[in-house]
C-alpha positions, 0 to 999 in steps of 0.5 A: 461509536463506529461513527466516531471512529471511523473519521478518526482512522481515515485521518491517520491512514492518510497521514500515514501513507504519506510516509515512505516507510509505510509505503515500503511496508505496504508494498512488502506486504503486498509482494509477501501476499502474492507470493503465495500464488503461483501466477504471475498477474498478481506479481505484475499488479504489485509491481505497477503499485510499487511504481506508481507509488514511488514516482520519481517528480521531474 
């Protein structure tokens, strides 16, 4: 079943991820995550996510 399933996912995680929106979710979630935290690496490595993430194309 997992089988079946799983092709079908990957295919609308990749589709999704495309979008803007899921793109700023994702980064609001990650930034909500690591706000838990009390060091400042993690902060970093969201910051570098959300950059690479939103490039600007020249």
């Amino acid at each position: 079943m997992l089988a079946l399933l799983l092709p079908l996912a990957k295919k609308t995680i990749t589709a999704l991820l495309g979008k803007d929106e899921v793109r700023h979710f994702l980064v609001d979630v990650l930034r909500s995550l690591v706000a838990t935290t009390d060091n400042k690496l993690d902060d970093k490595a969201v910051d570098v996510v959300e950059s690479l993430l939103f490039q600007k194309e020249e």
